[in-house]
FIBA-805920 format. One line per 5 residues: number of its first residue (from 1); their letters; for each residue x, y negated, z of C-alpha. Coordinates in steps of 0.25 Angstrom, whole numbers, m for minus. Example, Ala and Ser with C-alpha at 12.3 -4.5 7.8 and 13.67 -1.06 7.14 Angstrom:
1) as) 49:18:31  55:4:29
END
This chain:
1) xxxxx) 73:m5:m168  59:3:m167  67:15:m160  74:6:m151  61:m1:m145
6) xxxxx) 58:10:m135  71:13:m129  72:5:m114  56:6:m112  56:19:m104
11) xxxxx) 66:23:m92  65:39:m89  74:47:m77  70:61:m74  56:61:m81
16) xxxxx) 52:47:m73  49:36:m84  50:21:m82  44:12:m93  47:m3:m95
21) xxxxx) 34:m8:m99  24:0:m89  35:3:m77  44:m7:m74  34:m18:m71
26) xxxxx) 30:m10:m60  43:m13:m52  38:m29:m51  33:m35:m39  18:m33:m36
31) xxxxx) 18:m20:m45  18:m6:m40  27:5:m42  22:16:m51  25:31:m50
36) xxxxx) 35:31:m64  41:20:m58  45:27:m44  47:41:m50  57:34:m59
41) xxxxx) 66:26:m48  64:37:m38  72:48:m47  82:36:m49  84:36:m36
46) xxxxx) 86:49:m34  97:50:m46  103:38:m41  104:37:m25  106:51:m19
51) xxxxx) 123:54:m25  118:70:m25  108:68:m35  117:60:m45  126:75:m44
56) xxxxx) 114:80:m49  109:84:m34  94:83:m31  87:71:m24  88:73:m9
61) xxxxx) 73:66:m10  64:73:m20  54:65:m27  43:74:m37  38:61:m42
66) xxxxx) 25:51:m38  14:60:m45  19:73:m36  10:69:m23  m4:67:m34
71) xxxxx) m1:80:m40  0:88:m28  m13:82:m22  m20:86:m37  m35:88:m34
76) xxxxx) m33:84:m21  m27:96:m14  m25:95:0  m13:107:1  1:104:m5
81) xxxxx) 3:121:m9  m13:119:m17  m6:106:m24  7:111:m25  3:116:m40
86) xxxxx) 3:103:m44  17:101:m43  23:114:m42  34:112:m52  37:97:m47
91) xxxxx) 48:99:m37  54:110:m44  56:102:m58  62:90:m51  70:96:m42
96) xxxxx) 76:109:m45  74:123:m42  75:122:m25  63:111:m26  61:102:m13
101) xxxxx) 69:113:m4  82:113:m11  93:106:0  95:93:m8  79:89:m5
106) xxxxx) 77:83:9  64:76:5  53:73:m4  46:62:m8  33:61:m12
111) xxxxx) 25:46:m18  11:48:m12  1:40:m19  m11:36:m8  m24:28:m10
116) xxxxx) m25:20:2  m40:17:8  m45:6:15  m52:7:31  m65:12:22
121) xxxxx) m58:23:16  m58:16:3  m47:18:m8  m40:6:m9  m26:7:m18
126) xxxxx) m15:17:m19  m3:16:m12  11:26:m11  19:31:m1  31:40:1
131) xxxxx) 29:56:6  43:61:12  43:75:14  56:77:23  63:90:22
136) xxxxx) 52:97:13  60:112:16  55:111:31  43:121:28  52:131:23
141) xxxxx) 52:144:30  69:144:33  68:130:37  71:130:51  62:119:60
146) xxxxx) 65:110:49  57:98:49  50:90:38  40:78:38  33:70:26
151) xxxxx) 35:56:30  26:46:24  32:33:21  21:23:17  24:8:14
156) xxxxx) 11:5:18  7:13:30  m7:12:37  m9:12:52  m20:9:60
161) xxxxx) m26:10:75  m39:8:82  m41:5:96  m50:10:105  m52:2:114
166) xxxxx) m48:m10:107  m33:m18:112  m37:m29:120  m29:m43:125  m36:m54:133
171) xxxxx) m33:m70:130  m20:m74:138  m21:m59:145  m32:m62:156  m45:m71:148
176) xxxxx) m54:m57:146  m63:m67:138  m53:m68:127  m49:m55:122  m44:m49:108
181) xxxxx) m45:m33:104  m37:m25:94  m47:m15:87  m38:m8:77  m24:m11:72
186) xxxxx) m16:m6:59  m7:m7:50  m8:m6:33  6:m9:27  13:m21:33
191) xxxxx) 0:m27:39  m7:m25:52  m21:m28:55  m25:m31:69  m42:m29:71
196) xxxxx) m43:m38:82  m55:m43:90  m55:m57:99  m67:m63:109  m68:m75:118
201) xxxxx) m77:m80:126  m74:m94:122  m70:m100:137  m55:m103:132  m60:m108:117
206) xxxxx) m61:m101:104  m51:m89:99  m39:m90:96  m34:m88:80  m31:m73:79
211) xxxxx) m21:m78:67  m12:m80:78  m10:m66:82  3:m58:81  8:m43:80
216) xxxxx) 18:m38:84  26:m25:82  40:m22:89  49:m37:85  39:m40:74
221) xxxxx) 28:m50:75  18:m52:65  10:m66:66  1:m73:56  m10:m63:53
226) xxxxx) m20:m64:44  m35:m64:51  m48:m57:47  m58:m60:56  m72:m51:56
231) xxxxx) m78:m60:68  m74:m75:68  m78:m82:81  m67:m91:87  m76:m96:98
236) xxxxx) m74:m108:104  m73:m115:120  m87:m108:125  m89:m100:112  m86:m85:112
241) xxxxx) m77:m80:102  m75:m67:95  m65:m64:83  m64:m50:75  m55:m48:64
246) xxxxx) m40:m41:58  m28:m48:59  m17:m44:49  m3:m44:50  8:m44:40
251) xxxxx) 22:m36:44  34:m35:38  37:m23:29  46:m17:38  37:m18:52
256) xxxxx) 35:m3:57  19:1:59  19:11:69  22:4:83  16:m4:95
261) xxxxx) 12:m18:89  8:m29:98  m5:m40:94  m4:m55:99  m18:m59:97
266) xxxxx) m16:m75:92  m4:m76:97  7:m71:108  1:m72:123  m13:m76:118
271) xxxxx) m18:m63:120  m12:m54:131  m8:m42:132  m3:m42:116  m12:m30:110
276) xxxxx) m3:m19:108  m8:m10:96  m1:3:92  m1:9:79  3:23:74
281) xxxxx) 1:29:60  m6:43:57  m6:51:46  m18:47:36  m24:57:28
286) xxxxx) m18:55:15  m3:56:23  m7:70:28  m12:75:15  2:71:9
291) xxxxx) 9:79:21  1:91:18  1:92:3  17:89:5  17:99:14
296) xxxxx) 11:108:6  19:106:m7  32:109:2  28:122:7  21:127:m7
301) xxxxx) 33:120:m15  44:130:m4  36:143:m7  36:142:m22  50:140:m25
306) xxxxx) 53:147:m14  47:161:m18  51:167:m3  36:167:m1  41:161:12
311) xxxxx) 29:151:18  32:136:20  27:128:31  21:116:28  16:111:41
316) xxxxx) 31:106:42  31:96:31  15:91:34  17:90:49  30:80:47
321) xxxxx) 21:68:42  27:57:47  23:42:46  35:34:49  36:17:46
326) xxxxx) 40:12:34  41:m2:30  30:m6:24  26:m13:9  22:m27:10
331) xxxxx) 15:m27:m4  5:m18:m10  14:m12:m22  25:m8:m16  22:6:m10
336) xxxxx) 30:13:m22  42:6:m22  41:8:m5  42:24:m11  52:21:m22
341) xxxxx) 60:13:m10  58:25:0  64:36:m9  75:29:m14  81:28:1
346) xxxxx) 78:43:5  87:47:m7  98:40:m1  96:52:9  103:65:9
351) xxxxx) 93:77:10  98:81:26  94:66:30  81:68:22  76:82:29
356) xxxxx) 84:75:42  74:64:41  62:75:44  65:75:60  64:60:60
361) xxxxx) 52:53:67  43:43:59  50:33:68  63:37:63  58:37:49
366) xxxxx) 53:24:51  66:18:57  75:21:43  76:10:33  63:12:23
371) xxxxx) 63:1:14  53:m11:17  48:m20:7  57:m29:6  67:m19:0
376) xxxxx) 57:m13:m9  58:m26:m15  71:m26:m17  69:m13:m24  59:m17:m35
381) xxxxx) 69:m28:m38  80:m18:m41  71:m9:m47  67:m19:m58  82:m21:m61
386) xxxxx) 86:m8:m63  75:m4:m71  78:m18:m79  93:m10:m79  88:3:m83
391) xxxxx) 79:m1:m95  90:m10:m100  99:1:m100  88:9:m107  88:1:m119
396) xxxxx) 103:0:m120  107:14:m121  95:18:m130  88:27:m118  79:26:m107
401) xxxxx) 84:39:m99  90:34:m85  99:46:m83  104:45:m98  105:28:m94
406) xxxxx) 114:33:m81  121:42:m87  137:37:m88  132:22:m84  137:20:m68
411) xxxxx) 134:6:m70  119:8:m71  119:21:m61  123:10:m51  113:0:m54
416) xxxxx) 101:10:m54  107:14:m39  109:1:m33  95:m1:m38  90:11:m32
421) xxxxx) 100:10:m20  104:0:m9  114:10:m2  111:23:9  107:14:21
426) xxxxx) 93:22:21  103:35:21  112:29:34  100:24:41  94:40:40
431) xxxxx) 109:45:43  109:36:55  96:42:61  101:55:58  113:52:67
436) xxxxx) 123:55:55  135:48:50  129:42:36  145:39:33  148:26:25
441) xxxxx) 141:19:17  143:22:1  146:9:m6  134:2:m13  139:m4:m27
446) xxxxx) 134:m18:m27  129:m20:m42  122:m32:m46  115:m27:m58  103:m34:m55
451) xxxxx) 107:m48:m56  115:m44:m67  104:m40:m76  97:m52:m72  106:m59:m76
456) xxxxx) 109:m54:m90  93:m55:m93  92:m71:m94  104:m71:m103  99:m63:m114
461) xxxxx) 96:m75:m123  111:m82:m120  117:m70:m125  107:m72:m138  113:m85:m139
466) xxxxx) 127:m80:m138  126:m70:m147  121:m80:m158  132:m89:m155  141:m79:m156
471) xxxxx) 135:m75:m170  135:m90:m174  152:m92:m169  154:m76:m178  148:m83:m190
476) xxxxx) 154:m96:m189  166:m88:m188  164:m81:m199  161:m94:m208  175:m102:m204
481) xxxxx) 186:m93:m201  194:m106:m196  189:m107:m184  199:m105:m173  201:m97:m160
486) xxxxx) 202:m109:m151  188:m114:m157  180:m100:m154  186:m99:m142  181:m113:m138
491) xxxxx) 168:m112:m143  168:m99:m135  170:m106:m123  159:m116:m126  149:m104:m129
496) xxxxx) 152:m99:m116  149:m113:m109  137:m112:m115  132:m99:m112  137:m100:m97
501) xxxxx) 129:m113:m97  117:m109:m103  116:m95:m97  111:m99:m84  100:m109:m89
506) xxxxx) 92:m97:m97  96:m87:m85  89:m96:m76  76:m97:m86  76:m84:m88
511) xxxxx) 74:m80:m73  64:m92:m72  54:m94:m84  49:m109:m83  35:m109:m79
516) xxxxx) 27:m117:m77  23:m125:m62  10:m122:m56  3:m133:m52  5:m141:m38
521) xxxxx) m2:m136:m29  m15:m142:m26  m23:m135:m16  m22:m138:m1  m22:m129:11
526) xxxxx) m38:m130:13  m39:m127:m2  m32:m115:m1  m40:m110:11  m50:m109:2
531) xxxxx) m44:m102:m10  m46:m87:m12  m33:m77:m10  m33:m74:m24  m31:m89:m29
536) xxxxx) m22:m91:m16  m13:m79:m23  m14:m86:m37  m9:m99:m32  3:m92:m23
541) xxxxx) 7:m85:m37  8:m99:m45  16:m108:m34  24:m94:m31  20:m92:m17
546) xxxxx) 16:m79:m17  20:m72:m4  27:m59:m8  19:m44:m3  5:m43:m1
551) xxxxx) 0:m56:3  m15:m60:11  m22:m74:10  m14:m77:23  m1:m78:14
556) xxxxx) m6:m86:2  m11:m96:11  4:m98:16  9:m97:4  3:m110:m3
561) xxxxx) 0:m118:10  13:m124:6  9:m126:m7  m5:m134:m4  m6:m148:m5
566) xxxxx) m10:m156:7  m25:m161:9  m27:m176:8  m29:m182:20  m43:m186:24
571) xxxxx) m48:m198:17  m57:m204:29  m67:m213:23  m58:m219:11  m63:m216:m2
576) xxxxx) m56:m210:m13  m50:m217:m26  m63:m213:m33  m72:m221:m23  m82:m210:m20
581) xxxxx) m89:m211:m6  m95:m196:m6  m82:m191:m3  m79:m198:10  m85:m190:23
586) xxxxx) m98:m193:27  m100:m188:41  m97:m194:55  m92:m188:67  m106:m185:72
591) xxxxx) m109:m178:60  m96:m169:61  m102:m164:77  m114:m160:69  m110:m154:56
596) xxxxx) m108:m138:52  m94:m131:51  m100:m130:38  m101:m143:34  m88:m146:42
601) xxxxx) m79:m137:34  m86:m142:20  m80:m157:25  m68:m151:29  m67:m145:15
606) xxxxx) m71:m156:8  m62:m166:16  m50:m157:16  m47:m156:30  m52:m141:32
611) xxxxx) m42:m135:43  m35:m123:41  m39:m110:49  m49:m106:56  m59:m120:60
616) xxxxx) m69:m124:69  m79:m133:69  m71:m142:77  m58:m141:68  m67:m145:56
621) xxxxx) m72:m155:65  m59:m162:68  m55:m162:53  m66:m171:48  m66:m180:60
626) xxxxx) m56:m190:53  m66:m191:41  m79:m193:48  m84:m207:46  m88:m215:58
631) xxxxx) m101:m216:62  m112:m227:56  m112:m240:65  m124:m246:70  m131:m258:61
636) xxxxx) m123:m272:68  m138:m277:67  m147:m266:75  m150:m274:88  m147:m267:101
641) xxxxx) m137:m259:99  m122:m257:99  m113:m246:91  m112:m239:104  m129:m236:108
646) xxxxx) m130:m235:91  m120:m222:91  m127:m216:102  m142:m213:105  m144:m213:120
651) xxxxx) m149:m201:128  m163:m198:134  m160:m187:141  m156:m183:155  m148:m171:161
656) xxxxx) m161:m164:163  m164:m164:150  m152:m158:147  m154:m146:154  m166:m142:148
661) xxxxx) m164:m145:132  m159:m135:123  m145:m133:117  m150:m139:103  m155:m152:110
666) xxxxx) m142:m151:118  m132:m151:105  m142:m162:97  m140:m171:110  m123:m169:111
671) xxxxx) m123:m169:94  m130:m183:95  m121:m188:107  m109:m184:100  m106:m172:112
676) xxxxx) m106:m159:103  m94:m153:109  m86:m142:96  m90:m128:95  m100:m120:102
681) xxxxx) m107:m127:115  m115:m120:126  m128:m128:131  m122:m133:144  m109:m140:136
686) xxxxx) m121:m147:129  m126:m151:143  m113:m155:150  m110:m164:136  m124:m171:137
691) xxxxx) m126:m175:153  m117:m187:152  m126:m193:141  m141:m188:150  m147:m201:156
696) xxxxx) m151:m200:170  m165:m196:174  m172:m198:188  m185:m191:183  m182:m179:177
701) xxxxx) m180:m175:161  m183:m186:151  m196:m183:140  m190:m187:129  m179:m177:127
706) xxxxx) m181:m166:118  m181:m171:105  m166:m170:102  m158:m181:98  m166:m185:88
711) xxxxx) m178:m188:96  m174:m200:105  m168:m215:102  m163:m225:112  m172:m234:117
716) xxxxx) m167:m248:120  m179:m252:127  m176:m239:138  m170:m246:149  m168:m234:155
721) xxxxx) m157:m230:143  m151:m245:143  m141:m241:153  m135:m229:148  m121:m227:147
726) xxxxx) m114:m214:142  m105:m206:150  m90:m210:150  m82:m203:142  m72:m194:148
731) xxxxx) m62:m199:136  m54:m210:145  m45:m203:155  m51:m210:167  m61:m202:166
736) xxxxx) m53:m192:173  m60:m179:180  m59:m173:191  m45:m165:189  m30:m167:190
741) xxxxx) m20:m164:181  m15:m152:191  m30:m147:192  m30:m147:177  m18:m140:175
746) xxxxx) m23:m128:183  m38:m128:178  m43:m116:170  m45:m115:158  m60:m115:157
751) xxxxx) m59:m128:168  m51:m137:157  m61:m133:145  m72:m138:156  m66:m151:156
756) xxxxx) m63:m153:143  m77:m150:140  m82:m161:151  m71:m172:147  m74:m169:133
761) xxxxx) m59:m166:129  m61:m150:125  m51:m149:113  m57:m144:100  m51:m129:94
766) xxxxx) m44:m119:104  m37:m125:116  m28:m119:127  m25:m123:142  m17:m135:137
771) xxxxx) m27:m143:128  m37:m144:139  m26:m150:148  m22:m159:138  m36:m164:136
776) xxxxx) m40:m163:152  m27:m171:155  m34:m185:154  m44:m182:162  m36:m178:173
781) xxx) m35:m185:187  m23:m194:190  m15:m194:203
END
């Protein structure tokens, strides 16, 4: 038993080793794909999917392995010939005698291991992606204007563009006071970030949300971006407005980089002309190192197996860097199974379609079939599987050699190819560039060995069960000879009832482990406004919600909306079942024209009815008006007066007086008389909202302003106050003005917001044409 406990730990093929315990967990989601694990599936492939190599032939692809690109740059050498001593022997040992240049090798591909920096130049995390060195034997002295290129396929390619001057759009095309510039745009991945900067002068309201924006690029439209503002000043009717920040946008794997995009600032046709941003990629540094120290290794590699003394030009191979699109990884651990993925449909090539691929364009390149992320997760599936396969194979026959496991067994042979190949629809779609007749289509074996081997794992304790029962039937057979034919084979019957029946209960166990519930949920949707991302994460993880790929605040917050319970609705001024007072609200109307967005957001807070987004002062306004109490009534007993001249004080100052105080007394005055109009005012708004309430006055500006407020009370014995009434209200529609309905209808804009401000009736929050109609309507003239 001792010697038997290693075998079916360890997998080798061709000096690459897998091990159960510190390997295989590296094929499950969120993990990344280590180099034993990529050496060992990429020389499967290269045995299993090309048919010359299972005669024995060599790999039309070779693959030195994904330490060979840290060994040639060894002390940082910046020539491939100077560190080309490194790995002298390494093509020669895995290849053969004619190397790289021997007629089966059309290409070589090389894992390049890069430490990716942030905008300071600040290391931030490795990443890998694929070198191609197309046709390495171009530099060759008899090679006759043969081309090559060195194609780097990234799965998470960078791009970025300043402009200079910046791309501008105006509001509806024509309002030069509204405009929006693009300063730089770029692309890391799948996203895009737009740097963006918006101003208004405030004569058509507050800016609009930049949430709203799209991009576009060819048929695909990206919306919903998330917003990072540096500068957040929406503005308001009157208020200048000024907005900086980065808008990002998420796009789908498979969305090319390289193009003309088109930006809708807040929407389609708010903004014209749509901001058209180009972006093109350029080599980095790190990309023209690699060309160079390939390069390099080519031409030395030639020369010393060679022994013609013959020179090899390596400006061939360095000067056919090319960047073409591939689709692009929508997680951050997926960059060597994107390699893994890339290798395994070059090998469905022949070596004259890899060297043919040297003359194509990196648009060309970018127009064949790469894999996108979707089918890269379709390959970590299989890959768990097969190596399932594989290691129980391994203890089985007593070994864990792969060739000696493949040996004489087709079955498994056919299993590790499907798991290694879906069929040569890479290889037509090159053929069909090529303008060559691929032929037909080999037939691909359809093999479910997956679902097989999941199947056969849950039943692992049924067949315990049988086994002892068939102990139990051979014993009892034993003890009592009698027992007839007929009996066995009814109880034979019955058992396989009972297994039929009961193999489906612990198969279903098996996949699903009982566990226990989370809790209901009982956040709401303010609650989870507040919540930090990591939390917002945690609780995703328990309920299950968690969105698949790299994931932004943005998306948690979707995710578990549906989740949150919904707020109570206000209670107004009842009390609660345990009777307290101090919880009911304890401000008026008057007190909510006067109070902090401080304070407003702690009521909202406390009360539950924070709104969602970006507020104002007057959305939090508006969402505690149903729970202000009324205001105090006057004592029934105070002689001479009413409810009506106890709510208001009455003014002692004339138009005069108005003309000469200062802003503060101005807002202290409409503060008091209840005519503090939302937002921010200028000093003649004040003016316009406080003449209807000035007394008249023959004899110039009264003495006894000044004070504020505070420092006048009514005096009933002043007959000269005894006849004041207060201006009508413009509320009633016979107050009408001096407009018609066709007049309003072709008033501009800045007209209507004139005469909603002098009727009273301006509508709170952004507003467009209609909305001031709306509200003008009743104040229209009839026929």
């Amino acid at each position: 038993m001792s010697s038997d406990q290693g075998i079916g730990v360890e997998l080798t093929f061709q000096r690459a080793s897998v091990h159960m315990v510190h390997d295989v967990k590296r094929l499950e989601d969120g993990e990344d794909l280590n180099d034993a694990l990529l050496d060992f599936f990429v020389k499967l492939g290269q045995a299993v999917i090309p048919d010359d190599c299972q005669d024995g032939g060599l790999p039309p692809v070779a693959y030195l392995g994904s330490y060979f690109y840290g060994m040639l740059q060894k002390g940082h050498v910046s020539d491939g010939r100077i560190g080309h001593a490194s790995v002298a022997n390494w093509a020669k040992r895995r290849l053969g005698k004619g190397g790289l240049f021997g007629e089966q090798v059309g290409a070589l591909a090389v894992p390049i291991n890069e430490m990716l920096r942030d905008y300071m130049g600040r290391h931030q995390e490795k990443h890998w992606w694929l070198a191609l060195v197309v046709n390495p034997t171009s530099g060759a002295p008899d090679a006759q204007e043969e081309k090559a290129s060195i194609a780097c396929l990234d799965s998470f390619a960078r791009a970025g563009m300043r402009y200079k001057p910046p791309r501008k759009a105006l509001k509806d095309g024509t309002v030069e006071a509204y405009t929006v510039e693009v300063t730089s745009f770029s692309r890391s991945g799948f996203v895009a970030l737009v740097n963006f900067r918006a101003q208004g002068d405030g004569s058509l309201g507050p800016l609009m949300d930049p949430r709203k924006s799209r991009l576009q690029i060819g048929h695909v439209m990206m919306k919903d971006p998330e917003l990072d503002l540096k500068i957040r000043n929406y503005g308001d009717h009157g208020v200048p407005g000024h907005l900086e920040g980065t808008l990002e946008f998420a796009f789908d794997s498979s969305t090319r980089i390289v193009g003309e995009y088109q930006f809708h600032y807040t929407g389609l046709g708010e903004y014209k002309p749509p901001i058209k941003l180009e972006l093109r990629r350029e080599p980095n540094a790190s990309q023209l190192q690699v060309g160079k120290l390939l390069a390099g290794y080519c031409g030395k590699e030639y020369e010393t197996n060679s022994g013609s003394g013959a020179s090899f030009k390596d400006s061939r191979i360095s000067d056919g860097l090319c960047l073409p699109d591939t689709p692009q990884q929508e997680s951050a651990h997926d960059c060597g199974f994107f390699i893994l993925e890339q290798v395994l449909r070059l090998l469905q090539l022949k070596p004259a379609a890899l060297k043919a691929l040297a003359k194509a364009s990196y648009m060309e390149l970018a127009g064949l079939p790469w894999p996108a992320q979707r089918e890269v997760v379709k390959r970590k599936s299989k890959l768990r599987d097969i190596t399932d396969v594989l290691f129980a194979e391994a203890r089985k026959k007593g070994t864990g050699d792969v060739e000696a496991l493949l040996k004489n067994n087709p079955e498994l042979q056919k299993k590790l190819k499907l798991a290694l190949w879906e069929g040569p629809y890479f290889a037509r779609a090159v053929a069909n560039w090529m303008g060559v007749d691929p032929g037909p289509l080999p037939e691909i074996p359809k093999y479910e060995f997956m679902s097989k081997a999941s199947e056969t794992k849950p039943a692992v304790g049924n067949e315990k069960e049988e086994e002892e029962e068939d102990d139990e039937s051979g014993s009892s057979s034993a003890k009592s000879s009698s027992t007839s034919s007929s009996e066995k084979r009814k109880r034979k019957r019955k058992r396989d009832k009972s297994r039929s029946g009961s193999r489906k209960k612990p198969r279903k166990s098996g996949q699903e482990k009982p566990q226990k519930p989370p809790p209901p949920p009982s956040f709401t949707e303010s609650d989870l406004q507040g919540y930090a991302s990591k939390l917002l994460r945690q609780l995703c993880i328990s309920y299950k919600v968690l969105p698949a790929g790299m994931v932004e605040r943005g998306d948690l917050l979707s995710a578990l909306v549906p989740l949150a319970k919904k707020a109570a609705p206000p209670t107004g001024n009842k009390a609660g079942t345990n009777g307290r007072a101090a919880e009911l609200p304890s401000f008026t109307l008057t007190d909510l024209d006067t109070m902090a967005i401080s304070q407003l957001k702690k009521y909202c807070i406390q009360y539950g009815c924070l709104p969602n987004g970006i507020v104002e002062r007057s959305d939090l306004r508006d969402a505690l008006m149903p729970l202000a109490k009324s205001a105090p009534k006057a004592p029934v007993g105070t002689p001479g007066t009413s409810p009506k001249t106890q709510k208001k004080e009455l003014p002692r100052f004339t138009e005069e007086d108005l003309e000469k105080m200062k802003v503060k007394e101005l807002k202290e005055y409409c503060l008091h008389y209840g005519r503090m109009p939302n937002g921010t005012v200028e000093r003649t708004d004040l003016v316009k909202l406080l003449k209807p309430l000035a007394k008249v006055s023959s004899s110039g500006p009264s003495k006894t302003f000044g004070g504020g407020p505070t420092s006048y009370s009514p005096s009933p014995a002043a007959p000269q106050f005894s006849s004041f009434k207060p201006a009508p209200q413009p509320a009633k529609p016979e107050a009408s003005g001096d407009f018609s309905l066709d007049e309003l209808n072709k008033m501009s804009l800045k007209v209507l917001k004139n005469n909603c401000i002098k009727h009273r009736v301006m509508p709170n929050g952004p507003v467009e044409k209609c909305d001031l109609l709306k509200a003008l309507q009743p104040f229209a003239k009839k026929k």
